[in-house]
C-alpha positions as CSV (number, residue, x, y, z in Angstrom):
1,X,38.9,95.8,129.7
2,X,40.5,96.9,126.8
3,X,42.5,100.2,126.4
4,X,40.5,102.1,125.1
5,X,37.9,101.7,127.9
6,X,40.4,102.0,130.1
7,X,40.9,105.5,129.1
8,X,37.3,106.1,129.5
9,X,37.0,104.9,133.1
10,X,40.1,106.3,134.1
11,X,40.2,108.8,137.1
12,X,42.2,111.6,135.0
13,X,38.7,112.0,133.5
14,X,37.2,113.3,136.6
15,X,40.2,115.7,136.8
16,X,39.5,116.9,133.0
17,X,35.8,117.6,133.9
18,X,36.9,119.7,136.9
19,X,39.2,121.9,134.8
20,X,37.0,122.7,131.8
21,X,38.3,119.8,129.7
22,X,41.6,119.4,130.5
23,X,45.3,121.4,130.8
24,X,45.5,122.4,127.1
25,X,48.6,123.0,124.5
26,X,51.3,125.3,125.8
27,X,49.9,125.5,129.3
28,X,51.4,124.8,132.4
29,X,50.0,122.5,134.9
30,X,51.6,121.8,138.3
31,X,51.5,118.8,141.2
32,X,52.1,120.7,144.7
33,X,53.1,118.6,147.3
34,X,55.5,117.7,150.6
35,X,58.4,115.7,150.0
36,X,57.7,112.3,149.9
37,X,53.7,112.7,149.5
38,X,53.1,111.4,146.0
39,X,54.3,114.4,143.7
40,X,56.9,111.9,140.9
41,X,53.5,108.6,141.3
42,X,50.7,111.5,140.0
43,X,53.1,112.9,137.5
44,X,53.9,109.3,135.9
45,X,49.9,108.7,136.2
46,X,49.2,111.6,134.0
47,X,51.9,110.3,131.8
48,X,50.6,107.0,131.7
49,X,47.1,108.4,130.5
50,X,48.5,110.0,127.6
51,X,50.4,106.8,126.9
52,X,47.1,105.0,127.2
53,X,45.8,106.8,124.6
54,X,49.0,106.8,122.5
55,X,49.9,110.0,122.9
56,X,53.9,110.5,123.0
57,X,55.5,111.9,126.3
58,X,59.0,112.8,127.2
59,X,59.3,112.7,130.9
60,X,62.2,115.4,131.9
61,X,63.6,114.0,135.5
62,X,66.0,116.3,137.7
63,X,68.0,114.2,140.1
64,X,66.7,111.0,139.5
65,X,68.2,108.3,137.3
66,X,66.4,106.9,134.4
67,X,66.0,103.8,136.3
68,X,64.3,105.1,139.0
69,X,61.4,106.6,136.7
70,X,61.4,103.6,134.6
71,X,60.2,101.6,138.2
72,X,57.6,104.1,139.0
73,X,56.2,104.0,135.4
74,X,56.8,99.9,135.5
75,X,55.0,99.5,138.8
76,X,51.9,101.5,138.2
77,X,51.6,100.1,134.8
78,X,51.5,96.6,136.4
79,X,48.9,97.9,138.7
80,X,46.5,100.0,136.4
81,X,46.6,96.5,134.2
82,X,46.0,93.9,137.2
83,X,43.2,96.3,138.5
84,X,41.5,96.6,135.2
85,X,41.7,93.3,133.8
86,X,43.2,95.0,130.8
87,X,43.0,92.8,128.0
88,X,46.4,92.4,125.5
89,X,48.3,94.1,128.3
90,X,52.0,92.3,127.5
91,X,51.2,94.6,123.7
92,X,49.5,97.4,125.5
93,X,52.9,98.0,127.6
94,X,55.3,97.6,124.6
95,X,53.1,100.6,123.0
96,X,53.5,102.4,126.4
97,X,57.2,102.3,126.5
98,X,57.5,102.9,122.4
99,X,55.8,105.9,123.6
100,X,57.7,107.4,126.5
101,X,60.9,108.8,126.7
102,X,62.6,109.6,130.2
103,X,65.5,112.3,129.8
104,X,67.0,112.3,133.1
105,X,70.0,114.6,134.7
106,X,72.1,114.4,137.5
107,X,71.0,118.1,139.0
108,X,67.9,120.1,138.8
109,X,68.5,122.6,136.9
110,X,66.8,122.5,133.7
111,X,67.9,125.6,131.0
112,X,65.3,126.3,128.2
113,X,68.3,125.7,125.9
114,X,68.5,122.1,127.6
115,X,64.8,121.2,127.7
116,X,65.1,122.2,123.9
117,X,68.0,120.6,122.4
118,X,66.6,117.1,124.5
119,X,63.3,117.4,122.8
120,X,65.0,118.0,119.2
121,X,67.1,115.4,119.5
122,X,64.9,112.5,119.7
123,X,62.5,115.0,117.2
124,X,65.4,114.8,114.4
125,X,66.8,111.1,115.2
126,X,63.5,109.3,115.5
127,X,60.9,111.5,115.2
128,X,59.6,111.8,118.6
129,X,57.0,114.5,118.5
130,X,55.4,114.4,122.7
131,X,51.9,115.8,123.5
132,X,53.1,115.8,127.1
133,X,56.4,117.2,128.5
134,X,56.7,116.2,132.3
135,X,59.6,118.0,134.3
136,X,59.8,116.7,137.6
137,X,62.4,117.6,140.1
138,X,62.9,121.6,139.3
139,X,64.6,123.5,142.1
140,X,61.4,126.5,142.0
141,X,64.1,128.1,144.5
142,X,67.2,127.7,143.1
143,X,67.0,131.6,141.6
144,X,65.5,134.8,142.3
145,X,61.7,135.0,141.4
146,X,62.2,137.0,138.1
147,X,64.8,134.6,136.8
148,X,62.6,131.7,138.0
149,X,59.7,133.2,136.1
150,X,61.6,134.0,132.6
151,X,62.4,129.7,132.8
152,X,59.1,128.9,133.3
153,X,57.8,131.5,130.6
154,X,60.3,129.8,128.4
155,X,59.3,126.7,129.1
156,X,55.3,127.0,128.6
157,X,56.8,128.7,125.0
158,X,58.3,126.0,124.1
159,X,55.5,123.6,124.6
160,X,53.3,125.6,123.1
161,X,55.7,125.3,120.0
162,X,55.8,122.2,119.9
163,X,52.1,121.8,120.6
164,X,52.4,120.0,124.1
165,X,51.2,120.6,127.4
166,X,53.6,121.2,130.6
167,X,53.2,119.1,133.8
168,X,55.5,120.0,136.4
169,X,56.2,119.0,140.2
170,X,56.9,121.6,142.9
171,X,57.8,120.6,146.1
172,X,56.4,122.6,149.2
173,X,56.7,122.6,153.1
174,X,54.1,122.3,155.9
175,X,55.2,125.5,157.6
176,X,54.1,127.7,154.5
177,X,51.4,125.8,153.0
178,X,49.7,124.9,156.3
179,X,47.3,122.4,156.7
180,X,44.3,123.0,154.5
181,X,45.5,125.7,151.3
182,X,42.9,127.1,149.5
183,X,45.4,129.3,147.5
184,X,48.9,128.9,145.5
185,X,51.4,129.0,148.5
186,X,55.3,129.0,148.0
187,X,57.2,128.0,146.3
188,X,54.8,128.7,143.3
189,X,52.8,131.7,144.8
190,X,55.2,134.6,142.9
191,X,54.6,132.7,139.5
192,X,50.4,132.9,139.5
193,X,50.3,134.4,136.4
194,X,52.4,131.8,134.7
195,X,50.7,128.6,136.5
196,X,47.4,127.4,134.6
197,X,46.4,124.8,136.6
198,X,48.1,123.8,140.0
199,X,46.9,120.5,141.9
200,X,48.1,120.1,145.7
201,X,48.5,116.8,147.6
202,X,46.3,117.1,151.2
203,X,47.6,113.6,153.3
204,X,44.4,112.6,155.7
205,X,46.1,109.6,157.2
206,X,45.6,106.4,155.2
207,X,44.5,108.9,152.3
208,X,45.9,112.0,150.3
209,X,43.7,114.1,148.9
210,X,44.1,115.5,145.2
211,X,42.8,119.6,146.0
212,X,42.4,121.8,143.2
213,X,44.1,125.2,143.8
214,X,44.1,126.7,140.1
215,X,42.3,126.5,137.5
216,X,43.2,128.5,134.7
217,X,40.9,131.8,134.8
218,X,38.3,130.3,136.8
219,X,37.6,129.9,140.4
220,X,39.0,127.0,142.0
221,X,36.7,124.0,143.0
222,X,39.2,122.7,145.4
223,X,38.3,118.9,145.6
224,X,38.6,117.4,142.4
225,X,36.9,113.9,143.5
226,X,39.9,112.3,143.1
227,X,42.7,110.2,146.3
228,X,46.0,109.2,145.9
229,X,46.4,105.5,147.9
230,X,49.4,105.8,149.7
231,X,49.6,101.8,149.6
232,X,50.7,101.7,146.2
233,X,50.6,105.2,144.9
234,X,47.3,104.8,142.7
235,X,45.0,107.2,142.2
236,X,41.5,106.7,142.7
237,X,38.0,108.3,142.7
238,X,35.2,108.8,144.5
């Protein structure tokens, strides 16, 4: 295939079908899931289909080293390219990384003033403009809910300024989301009015399940169509 039919057939399109087109400019979309689950491999997928379609993407990753993204992004490029037969893929990738900038800090915690300044830096010195900011690794507990809310309202105002969409990860626990949500649970429950589109991670042994739990002002579909492989982190669909 070549990329741009790779785009086509991609499984993010099922996703932008079963929220009305897609996240959208200035909007906040977030992957829910347990530790370990899949939450950083969907977040680098939806990266990668922007990439795909050379669109720019700063990826924004809290307690992680640059290295460690680099692999995820690295890995699941190899795969997406081996499973499609993608044709030019040695140019294709050098496009991808041209394309994608990891920003990564020691903790997770992630001022507005330092999601800024990041984003204007490469903006001044090379004239990195991303259609996709991806934060993955915020602490949603770190502060009280109303200084957890005036971040995230920050942040969605930023993107909108720039004219990018949000993606971010939160990370939840079985004891509070139980085994089958059909709702926002904690940690991102207190913030419903700030969330546009929230996607939770449902593990069914050999398979995780991509559920849809928000979407924007309409009801919810809950399954999306779409499986995360938990043999090499690749999501699929039906």
């Amino acid at each position: 295939m070549y990329r741009k039919e790779v785009n086509v057939c991609s499984p993010l399109r099922v996703l932008d079908r079963s929220i009305h087109g897609g996240l959208g400019k200035g909007n906040l979309g977030v992957v829910m899931a347990r530790a370990g689950v899949g939450k950083t491999a969907v977040l680098v997928q939806i990266g990668l289909d922007d990439l795909m379609r050379d669109l720019p993407v700063l990826h924004v990753a809290l307690g992680q080293t640059v290295e460690h993204v680099q692999c995820w992004y690295d890995a699941l490029f190899t795969d997406l390219a081996q499973r499609t037969e993608l044709e030019n893929r040695e140019a294709v990738g050098v496009r991808v990384a041209k394309n994608r900038i990891i920003a990564a800090f020691p903790d997770h915690d992630l001022a507005p003033e330092r999601l800024q300044h990041t984003a204007e830096l490469f903006r001044n010195h090379i004239d990195f403009r991303p259609a996709a900011v991806l934060v993955d690794g915020f602490d949603w507990s770190a502060h009280a809910v109303a200084e957890t809310a005036a971040l995230l309202g920050a942040y969605k105002a930023y993107a909108k300024v720039i004219d990018a969409e949000l993606w971010m990860t939160a990370r939840t626990h079985r004891e509070t989301t139980g085994a089958h949500p059909t709702d926002l649970t904690p940690p991102c429950d207190e913030f419903r009015g700030l969330i546009d589109v929230a996607l939770f991670l449902e593990p069914h042994g050999d398979d995780i399940e991509v559920r849809l739990l928000k979407d924007h002002d309409q009801p919810a579909a809950g399954h999306t169509q779409l499986h995360l492989r938990p043999r090499n982190m690749e999501l699929v669909a039906d």
